[in-house]
N, C-alpha and C positions, 0 to 999 in steps of 0.2 A: 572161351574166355580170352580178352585180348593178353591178358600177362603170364597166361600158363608156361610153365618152362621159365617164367625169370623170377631171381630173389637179389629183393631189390631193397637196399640201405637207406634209409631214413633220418637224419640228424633235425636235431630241436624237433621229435616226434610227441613230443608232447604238448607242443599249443595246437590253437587253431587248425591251423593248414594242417601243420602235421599229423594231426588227428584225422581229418578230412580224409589225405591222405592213405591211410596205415585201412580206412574203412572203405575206400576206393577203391585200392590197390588189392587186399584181401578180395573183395566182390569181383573184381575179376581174373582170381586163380593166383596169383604172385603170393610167395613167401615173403614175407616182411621181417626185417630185422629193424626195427624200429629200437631209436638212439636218442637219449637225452641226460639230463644232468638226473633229473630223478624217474626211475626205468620203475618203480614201483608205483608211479603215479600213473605213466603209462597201460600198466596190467590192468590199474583201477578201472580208469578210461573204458578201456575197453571189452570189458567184464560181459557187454551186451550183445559183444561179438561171435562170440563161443570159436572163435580161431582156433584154438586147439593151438598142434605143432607147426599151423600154418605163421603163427606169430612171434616172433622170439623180440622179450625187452633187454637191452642190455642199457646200462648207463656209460655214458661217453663225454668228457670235456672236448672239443672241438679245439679249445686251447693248448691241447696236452697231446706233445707227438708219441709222446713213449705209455702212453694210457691210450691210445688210437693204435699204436703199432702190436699192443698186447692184446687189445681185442680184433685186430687182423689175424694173428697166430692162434687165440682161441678160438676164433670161426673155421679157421684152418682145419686145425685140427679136430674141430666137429664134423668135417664134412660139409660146411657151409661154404657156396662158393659164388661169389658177391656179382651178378651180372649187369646191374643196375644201380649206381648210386646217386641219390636225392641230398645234395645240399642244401639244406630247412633253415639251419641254427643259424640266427640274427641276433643284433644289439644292434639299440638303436638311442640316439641321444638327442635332443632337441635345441635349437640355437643358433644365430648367424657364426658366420667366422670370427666377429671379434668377441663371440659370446662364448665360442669354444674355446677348450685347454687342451694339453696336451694330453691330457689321461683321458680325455672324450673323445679322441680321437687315434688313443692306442685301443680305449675297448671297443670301437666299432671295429676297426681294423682286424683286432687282434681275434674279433669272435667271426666276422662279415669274411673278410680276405686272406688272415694268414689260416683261421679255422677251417674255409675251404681248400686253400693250400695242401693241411697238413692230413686233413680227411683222404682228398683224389689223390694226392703223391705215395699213400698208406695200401689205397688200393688198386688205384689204376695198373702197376704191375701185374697182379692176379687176374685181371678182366681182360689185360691183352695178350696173357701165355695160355687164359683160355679160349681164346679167339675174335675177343672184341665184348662189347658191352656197352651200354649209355649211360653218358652225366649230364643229370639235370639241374641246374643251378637255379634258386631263388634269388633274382636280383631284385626290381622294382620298378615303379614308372618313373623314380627319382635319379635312374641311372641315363633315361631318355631326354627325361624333359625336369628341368631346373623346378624344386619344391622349395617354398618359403619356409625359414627355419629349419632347415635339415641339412647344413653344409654338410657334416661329417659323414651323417647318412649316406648323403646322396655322393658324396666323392667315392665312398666303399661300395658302395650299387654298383658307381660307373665303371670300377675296376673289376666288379665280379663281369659284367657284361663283356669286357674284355678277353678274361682269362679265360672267358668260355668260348670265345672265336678262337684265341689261340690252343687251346685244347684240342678241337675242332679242327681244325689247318694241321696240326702236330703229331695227331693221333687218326687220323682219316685213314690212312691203309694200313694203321692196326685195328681196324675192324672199333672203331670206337668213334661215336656219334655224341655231341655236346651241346646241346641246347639251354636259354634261361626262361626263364617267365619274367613278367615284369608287368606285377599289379598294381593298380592303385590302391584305394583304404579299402582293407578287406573288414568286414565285422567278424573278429575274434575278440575273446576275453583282455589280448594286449589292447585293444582302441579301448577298453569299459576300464582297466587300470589308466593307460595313459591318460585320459580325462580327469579320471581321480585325485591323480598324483597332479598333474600341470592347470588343472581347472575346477578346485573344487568350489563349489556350488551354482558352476558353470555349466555342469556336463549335459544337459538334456540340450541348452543353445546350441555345443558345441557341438553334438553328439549331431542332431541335423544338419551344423553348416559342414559337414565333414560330406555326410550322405549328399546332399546338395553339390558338393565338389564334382561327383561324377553325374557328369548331363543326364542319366537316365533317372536319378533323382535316389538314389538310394546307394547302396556300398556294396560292393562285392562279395558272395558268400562264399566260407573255407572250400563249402562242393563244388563250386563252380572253378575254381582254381585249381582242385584235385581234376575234376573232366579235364582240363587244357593236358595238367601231369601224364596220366594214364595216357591222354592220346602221344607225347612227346618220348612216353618209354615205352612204347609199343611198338610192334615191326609195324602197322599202320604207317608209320613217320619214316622207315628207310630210311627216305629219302631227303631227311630235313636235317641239316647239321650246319653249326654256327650261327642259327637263329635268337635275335630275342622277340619274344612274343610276348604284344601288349595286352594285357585287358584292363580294361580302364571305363567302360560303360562312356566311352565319345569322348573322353579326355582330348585327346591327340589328335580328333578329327577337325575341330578347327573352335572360332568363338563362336559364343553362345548367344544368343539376343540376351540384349541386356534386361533387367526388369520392365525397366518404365516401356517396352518395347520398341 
């Protein structure tokens, strides 16, 4: 199994991906510590798993150092000893720049950048006195290539994609490897809310010009994002650090013929 021997931290484990994930990551031998605001919705989730002691939910604000620092000391003291951490947890707000305010742009911040801040700074010490370990960051394709309506978004992506080269350059010969992903519209539960919420009795037009977005005609599945995961916290990757990796079904790869041909 590629994850055997690592137990690997999960933030915002309860949507999509991080479900994806937590069901990934188990299938190939990894203890999961899977983290989010409600840990009891997680257990639900996952009921079809039968993980047993290979699973632990705890609930975590990503916003809260001194609620991240007490569940570092409580893993501690379990015997839990963290080799892998998964940056998941997102916010996300929709609008140009002069559509945003300043509170749209502290909660992306404050869940997207200072949340990974306060997550890696909480454990990365443990992972380099025990010899090294990987951080894998959830950025976006809005961190590479400019999205319509997504200033705030897409500004907090492009600084996770950053933080994670400098992780990556800063921690290299303490045995610690730092990669992102950087998807486009994944099909989770967030894209069927978001429609709801920003387009009602919109959402089936929407819902395809979204899948339409990615040249292969359709949106990216939570598994298909966990496979990229699993291969980027795996010794498989050694040898990959300070990467952002896109998937994007041809996004990036160039235009598209247009309709009319």
């Amino acid at each position: 199994m590629r994850l055997n021997g690592k137990t690997c931290l999960i933030t915002g484990a309860g949507g999509g991906i991080g479900m994806a994930m937590i069901e990934a990551f188990l299938a190939e031998g990894a203890i999961v510590v899977a983290t989010d605001l409600d840990a009891d919705q997680i257990v639900r989730n996952c009921e079809h798993l039968q993980a047993g002691s290979q699973l632990i939910a705890r609930r975590l604000d990503v916003t809260d150092p001194s609620g991240i620092a007490g569940l570092a000391e409580q893993l501690k003291a379990e015997g839990v000893e963290i080799n892998v951490l998964v940056n998941n947890a997102a916010a996300i707000t929709i609008g140009k720049l002069l559509d945003a305010t300043v509170e749209d742009l502290r909660l992306v911040f404050g869940v997207n950048v200072e949340g990974l801040f306060n997550v890696t700074k909480a454990f990365l010490p443990g992972m380099i006195a025990r010899g090294g370990g990987t951080v894998l960051n959830m950025a976006s394709l809005a961190s590479v290539h400019a999205m319509h309506e997504r200033f705030a978004y897409s500004s907090s992506k492009a600084a996770i994609a950053m933080m994670t080269r400098s992780i990556a350059v800063d921690y290299v010969k303490d045995g610690i490897r730092a990669n992102c992903i950087c998807p486009a519209r994944v099909h989770t539960p967030f894209i069927e809310n978001y429609l709801k919420k920003y387009y009602p009795g919109e959402e089936k037009e929407r819902f395809e010009a979204l899948s339409r977005y990615q040249p292969v005609g359709r949106m990216i599945q939570p598994s298909e994002v966990a496979a990229m995961a699993v291969y980027l916290c795996s010794d498989e990757s050694a040898m990959v650090n300070g990467g952002s990796f896109v998937i994007d079904g041809g996004v990036m790869a160039g235009d598209q013929p247009s309709p009319e041909g």
